[in-house]
N, CA, C and O atoms as a GROMACS GRO file, in nm:
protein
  348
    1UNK      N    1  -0.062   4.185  12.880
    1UNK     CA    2  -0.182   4.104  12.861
    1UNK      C    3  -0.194   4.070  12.713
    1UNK      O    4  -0.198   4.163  12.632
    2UNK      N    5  -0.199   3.970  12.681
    2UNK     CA    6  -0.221   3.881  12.529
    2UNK      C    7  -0.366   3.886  12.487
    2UNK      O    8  -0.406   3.891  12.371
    3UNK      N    9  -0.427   3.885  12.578
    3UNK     CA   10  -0.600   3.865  12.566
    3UNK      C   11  -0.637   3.956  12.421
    3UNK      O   12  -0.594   4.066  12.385
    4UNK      N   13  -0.737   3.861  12.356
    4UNK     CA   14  -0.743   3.944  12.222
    4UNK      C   15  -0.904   3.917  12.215
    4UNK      O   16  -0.945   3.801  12.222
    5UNK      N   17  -0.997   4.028  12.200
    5UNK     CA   18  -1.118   4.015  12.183
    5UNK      C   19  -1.176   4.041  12.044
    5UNK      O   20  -1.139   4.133  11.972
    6UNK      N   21  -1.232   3.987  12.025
    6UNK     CA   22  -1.313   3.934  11.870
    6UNK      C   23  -1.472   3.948  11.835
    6UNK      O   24  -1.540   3.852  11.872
    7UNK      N   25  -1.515   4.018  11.791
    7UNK     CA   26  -1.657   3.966  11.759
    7UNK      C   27  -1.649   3.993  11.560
    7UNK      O   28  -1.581   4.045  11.472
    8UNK      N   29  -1.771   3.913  11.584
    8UNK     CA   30  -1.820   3.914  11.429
    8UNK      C   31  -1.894   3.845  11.395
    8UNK      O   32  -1.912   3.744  11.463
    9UNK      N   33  -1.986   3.870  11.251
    9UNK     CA   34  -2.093   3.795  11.230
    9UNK      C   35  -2.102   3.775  11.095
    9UNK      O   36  -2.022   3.834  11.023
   10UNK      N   37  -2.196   3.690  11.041
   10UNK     CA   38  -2.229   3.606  10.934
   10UNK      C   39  -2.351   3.546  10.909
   10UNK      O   40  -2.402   3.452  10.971
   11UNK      N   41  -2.401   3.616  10.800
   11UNK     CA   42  -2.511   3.525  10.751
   11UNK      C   43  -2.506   3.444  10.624
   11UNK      O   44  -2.456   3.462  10.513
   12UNK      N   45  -2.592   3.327  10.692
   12UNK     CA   46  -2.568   3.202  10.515
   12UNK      C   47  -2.710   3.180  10.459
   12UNK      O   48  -2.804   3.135  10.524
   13UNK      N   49  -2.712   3.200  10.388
   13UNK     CA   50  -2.893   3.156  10.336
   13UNK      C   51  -2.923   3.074  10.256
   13UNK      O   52  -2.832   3.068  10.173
   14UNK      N   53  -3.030   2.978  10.222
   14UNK     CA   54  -3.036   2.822  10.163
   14UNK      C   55  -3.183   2.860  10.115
   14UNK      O   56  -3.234   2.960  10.166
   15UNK      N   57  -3.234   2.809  10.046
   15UNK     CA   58  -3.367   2.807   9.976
   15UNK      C   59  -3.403   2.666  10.036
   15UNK      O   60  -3.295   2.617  10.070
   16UNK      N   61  -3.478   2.600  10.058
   16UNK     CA   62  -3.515   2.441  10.059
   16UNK      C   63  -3.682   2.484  10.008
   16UNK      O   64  -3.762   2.575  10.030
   17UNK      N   65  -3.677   2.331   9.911
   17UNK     CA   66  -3.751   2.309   9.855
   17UNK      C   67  -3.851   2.180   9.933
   17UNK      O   68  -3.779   2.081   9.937
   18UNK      N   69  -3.978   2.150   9.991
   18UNK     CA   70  -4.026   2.026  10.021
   18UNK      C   71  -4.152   1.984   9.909
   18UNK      O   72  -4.216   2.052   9.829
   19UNK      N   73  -4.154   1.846   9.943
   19UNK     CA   74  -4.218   1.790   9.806
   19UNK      C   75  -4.331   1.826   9.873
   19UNK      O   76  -4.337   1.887   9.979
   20UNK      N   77  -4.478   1.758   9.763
   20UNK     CA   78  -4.614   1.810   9.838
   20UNK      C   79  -4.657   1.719   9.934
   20UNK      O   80  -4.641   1.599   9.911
   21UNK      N   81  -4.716   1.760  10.054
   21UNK     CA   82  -4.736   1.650  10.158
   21UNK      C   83  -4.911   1.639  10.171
   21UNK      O   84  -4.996   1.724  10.142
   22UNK      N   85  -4.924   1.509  10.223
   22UNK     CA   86  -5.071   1.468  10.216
   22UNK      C   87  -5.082   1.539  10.380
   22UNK      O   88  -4.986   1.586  10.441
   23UNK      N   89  -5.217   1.533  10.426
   23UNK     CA   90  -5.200   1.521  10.602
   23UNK      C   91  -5.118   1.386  10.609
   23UNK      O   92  -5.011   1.360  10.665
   24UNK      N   93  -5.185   1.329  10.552
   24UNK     CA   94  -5.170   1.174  10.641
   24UNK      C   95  -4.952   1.186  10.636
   24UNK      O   96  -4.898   1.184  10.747
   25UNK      N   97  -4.900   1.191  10.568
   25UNK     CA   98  -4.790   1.254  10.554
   25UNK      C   99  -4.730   1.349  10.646
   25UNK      O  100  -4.628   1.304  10.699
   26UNK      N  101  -4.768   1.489  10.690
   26UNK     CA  102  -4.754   1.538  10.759
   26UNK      C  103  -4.776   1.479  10.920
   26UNK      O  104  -4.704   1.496  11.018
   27UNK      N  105  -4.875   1.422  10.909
   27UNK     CA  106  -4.878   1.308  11.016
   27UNK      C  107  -4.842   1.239  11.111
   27UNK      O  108  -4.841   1.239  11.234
   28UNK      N  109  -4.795   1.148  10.979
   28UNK     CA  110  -4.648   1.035  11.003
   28UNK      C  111  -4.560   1.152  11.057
   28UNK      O  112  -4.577   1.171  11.178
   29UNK      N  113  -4.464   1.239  10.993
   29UNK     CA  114  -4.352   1.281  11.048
   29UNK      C  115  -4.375   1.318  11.152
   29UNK      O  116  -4.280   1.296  11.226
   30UNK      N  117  -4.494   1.388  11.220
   30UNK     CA  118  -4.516   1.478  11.331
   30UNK      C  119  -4.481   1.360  11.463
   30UNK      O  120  -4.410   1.364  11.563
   31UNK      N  121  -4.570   1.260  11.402
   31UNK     CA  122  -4.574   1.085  11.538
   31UNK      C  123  -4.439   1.069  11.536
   31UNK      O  124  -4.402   1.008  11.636
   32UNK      N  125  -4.348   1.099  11.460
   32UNK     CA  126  -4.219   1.046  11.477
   32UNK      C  127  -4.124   1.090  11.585
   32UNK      O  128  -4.048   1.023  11.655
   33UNK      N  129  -4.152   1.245  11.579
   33UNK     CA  130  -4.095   1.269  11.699
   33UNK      C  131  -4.016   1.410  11.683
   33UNK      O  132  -4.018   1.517  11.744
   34UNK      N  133  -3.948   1.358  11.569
   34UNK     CA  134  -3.830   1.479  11.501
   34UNK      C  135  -3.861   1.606  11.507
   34UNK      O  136  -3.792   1.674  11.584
   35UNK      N  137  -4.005   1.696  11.404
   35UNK     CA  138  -3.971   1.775  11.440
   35UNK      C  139  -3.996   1.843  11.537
   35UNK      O  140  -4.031   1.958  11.512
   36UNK      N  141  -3.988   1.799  11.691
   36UNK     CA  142  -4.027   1.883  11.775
   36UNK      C  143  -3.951   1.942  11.851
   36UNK      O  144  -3.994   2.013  11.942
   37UNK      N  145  -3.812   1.921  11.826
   37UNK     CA  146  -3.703   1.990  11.873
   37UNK      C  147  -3.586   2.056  11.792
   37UNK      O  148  -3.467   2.066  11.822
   38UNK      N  149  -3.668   2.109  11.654
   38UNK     CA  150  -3.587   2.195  11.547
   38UNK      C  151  -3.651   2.282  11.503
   38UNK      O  152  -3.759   2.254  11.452
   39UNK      N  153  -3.610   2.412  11.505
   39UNK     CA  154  -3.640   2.513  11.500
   39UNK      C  155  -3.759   2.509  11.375
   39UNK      O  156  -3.879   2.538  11.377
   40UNK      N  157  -3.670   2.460  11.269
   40UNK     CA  158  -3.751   2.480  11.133
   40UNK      C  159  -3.891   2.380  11.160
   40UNK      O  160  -4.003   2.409  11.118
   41UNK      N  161  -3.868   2.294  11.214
   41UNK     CA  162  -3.975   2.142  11.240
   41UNK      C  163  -3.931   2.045  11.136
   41UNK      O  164  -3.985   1.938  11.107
   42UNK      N  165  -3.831   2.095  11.088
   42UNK     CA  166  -3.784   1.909  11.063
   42UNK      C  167  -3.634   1.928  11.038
   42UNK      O  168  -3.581   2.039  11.039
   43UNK      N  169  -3.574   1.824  11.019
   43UNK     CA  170  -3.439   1.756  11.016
   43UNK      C  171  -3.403   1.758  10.877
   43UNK      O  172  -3.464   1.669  10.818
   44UNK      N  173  -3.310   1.842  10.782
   44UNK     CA  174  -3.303   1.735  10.664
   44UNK      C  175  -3.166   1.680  10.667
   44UNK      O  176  -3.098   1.681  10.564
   45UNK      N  177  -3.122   1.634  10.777
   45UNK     CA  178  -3.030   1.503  10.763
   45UNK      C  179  -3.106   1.369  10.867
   45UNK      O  180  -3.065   1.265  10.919
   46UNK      N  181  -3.192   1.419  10.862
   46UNK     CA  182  -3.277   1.291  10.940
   46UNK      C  183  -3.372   1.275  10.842
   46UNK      O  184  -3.357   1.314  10.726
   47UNK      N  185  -3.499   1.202  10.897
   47UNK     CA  186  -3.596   1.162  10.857
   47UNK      C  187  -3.682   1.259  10.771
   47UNK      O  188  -3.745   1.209  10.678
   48UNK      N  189  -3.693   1.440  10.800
   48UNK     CA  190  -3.693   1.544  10.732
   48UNK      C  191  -3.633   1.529  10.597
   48UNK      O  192  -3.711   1.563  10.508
   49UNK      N  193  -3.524   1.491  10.559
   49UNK     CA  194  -3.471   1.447  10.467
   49UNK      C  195  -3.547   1.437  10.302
   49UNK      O  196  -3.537   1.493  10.193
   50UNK      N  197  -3.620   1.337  10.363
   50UNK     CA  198  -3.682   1.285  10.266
   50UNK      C  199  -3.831   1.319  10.236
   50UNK      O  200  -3.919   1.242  10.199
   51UNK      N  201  -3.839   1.475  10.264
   51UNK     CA  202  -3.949   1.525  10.195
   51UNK      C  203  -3.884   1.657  10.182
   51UNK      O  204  -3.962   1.750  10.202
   52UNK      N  205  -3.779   1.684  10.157
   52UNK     CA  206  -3.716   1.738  10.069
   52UNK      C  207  -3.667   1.765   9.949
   52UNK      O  208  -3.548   1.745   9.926
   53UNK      N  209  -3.752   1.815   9.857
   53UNK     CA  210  -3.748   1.789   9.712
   53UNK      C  211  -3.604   1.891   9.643
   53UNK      O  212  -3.553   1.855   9.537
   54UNK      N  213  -3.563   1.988   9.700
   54UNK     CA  214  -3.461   2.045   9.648
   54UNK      C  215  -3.382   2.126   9.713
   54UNK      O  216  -3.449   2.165   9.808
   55UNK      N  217  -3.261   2.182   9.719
   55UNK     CA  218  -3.187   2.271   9.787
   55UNK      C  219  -3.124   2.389   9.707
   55UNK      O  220  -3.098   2.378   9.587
   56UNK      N  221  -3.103   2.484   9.766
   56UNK     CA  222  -3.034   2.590   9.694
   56UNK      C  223  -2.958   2.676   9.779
   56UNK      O  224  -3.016   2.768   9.838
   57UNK      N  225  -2.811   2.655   9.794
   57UNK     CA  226  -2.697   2.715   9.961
   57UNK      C  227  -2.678   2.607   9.947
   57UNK      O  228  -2.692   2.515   9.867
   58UNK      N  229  -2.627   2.644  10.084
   58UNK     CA  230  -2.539   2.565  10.210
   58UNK      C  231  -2.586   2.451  10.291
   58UNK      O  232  -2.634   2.488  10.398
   59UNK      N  233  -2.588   2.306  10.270
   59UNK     CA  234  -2.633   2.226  10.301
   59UNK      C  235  -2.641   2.258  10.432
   59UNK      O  236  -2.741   2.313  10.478
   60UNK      N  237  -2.530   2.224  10.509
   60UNK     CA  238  -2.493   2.292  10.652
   60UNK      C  239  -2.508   2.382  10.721
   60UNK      O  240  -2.475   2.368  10.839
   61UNK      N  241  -2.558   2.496  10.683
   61UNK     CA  242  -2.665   2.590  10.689
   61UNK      C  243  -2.777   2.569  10.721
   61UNK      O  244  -2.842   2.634  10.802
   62UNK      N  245  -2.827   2.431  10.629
   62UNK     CA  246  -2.977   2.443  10.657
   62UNK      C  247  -3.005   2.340  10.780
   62UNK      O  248  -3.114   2.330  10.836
   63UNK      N  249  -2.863   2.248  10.818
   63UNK     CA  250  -2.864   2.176  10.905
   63UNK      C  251  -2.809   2.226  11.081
   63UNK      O  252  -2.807   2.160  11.185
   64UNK      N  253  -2.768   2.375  11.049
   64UNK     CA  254  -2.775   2.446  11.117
   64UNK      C  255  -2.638   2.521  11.191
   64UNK      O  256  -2.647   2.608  11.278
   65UNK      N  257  -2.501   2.462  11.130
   65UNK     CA  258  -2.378   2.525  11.136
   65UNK      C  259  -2.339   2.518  11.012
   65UNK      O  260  -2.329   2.407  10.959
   66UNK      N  261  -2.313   2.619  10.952
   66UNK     CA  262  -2.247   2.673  10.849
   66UNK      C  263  -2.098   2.598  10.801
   66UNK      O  264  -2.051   2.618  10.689
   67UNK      N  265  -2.060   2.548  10.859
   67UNK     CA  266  -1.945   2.481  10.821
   67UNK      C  267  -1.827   2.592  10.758
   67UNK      O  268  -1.719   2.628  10.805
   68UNK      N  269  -1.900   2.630  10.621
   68UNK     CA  270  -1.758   2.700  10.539
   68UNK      C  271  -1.760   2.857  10.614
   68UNK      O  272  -1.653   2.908  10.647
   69UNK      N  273  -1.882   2.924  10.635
   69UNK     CA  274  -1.853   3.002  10.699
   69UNK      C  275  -1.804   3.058  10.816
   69UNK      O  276  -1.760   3.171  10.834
   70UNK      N  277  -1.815   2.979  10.882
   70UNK     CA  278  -1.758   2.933  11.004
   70UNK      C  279  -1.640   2.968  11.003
   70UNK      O  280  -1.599   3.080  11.031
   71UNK      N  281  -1.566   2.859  10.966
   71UNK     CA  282  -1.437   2.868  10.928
   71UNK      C  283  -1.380   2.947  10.846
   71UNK      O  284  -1.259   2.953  10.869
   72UNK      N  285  -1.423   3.029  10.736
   72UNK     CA  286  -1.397   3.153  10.701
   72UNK      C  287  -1.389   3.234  10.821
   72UNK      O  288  -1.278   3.239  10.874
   73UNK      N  289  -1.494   3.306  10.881
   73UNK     CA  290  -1.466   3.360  11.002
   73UNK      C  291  -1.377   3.326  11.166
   73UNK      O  292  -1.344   3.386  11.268
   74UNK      N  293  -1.373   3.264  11.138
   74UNK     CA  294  -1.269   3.202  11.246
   74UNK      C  295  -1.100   3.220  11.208
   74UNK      O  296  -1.000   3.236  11.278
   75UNK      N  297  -1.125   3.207  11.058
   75UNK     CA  298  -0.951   3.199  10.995
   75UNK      C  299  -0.906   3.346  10.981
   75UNK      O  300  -0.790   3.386  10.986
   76UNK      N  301  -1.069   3.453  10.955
   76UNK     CA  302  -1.023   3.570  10.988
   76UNK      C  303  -0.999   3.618  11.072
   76UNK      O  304  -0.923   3.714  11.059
   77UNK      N  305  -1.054   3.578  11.224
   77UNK     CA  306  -1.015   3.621  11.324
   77UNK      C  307  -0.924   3.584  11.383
   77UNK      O  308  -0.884   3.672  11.460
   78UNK      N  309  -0.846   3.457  11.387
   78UNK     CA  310  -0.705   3.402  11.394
   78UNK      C  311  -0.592   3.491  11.319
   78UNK      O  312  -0.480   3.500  11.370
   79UNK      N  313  -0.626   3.561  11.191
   79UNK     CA  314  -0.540   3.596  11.083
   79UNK      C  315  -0.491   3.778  11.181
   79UNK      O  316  -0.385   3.819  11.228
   80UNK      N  317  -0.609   3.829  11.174
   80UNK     CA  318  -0.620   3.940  11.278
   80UNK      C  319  -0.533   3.966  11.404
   80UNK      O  320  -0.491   4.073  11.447
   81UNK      N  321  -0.516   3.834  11.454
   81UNK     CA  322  -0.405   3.822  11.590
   81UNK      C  323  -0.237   3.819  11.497
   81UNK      O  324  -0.205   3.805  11.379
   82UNK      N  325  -0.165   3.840  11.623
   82UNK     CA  326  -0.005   3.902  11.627
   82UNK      C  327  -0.025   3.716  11.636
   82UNK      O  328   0.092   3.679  11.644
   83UNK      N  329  -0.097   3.615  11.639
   83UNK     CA  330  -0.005   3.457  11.714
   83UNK      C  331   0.041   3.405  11.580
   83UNK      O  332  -0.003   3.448  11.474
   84UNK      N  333   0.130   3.312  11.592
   84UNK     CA  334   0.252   3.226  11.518
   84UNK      C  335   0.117   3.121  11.520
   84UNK      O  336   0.048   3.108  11.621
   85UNK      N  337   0.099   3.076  11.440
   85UNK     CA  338   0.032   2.918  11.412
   85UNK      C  339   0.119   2.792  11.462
   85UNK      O  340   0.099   2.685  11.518
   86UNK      N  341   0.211   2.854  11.418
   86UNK     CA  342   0.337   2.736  11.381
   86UNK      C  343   0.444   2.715  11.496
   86UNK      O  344   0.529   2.627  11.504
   87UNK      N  345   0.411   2.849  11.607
   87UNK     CA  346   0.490   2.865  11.738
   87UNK      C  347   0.472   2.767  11.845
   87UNK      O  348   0.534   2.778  11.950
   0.00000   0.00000   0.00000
């Protein structure tokens, strides 16, 4: 049997910064729609975006897959196996 089992975990952490919002501001975004199906309540590669005054991390992180870590962990758990890449 080849079967190779894996677990592991990772955390990424981001600071985000948002600019100051009026109601009437908070408002608008709420009528829009967005954030009502993201965890945080807004998007910042959507319309969230742009009341975003600063970042600090992992963009992709805060958009909700990690990207580099990811793939760090994945290349370790590939690296871990007996398989040929190249086979």
């Amino acid at each position: 049997d080849s079967a190779v089992s894996l677990v592991d975990s990772f955390v990424e952490t981001a600071n985000v910064t948002f600019t100051e919002l009026t109601d009437c501001d908070i408002d608008a975004y709420v009528a829009s729609g967005e954030p009502m199906d993201k965890a945080g309540s807004y998007g910042i590669q959507g319309i969230g975006g742009q009341i975003v005054s600063g970042l600090q991390g992992d963009f992709f992180a805060v958009m909700g897959l990690p990207m580099h870590g990811l793939s760090r962990s994945l290349m370790a758990a590939f690296n871990s196996t007996n398989i040929d890449a190249y086979d």
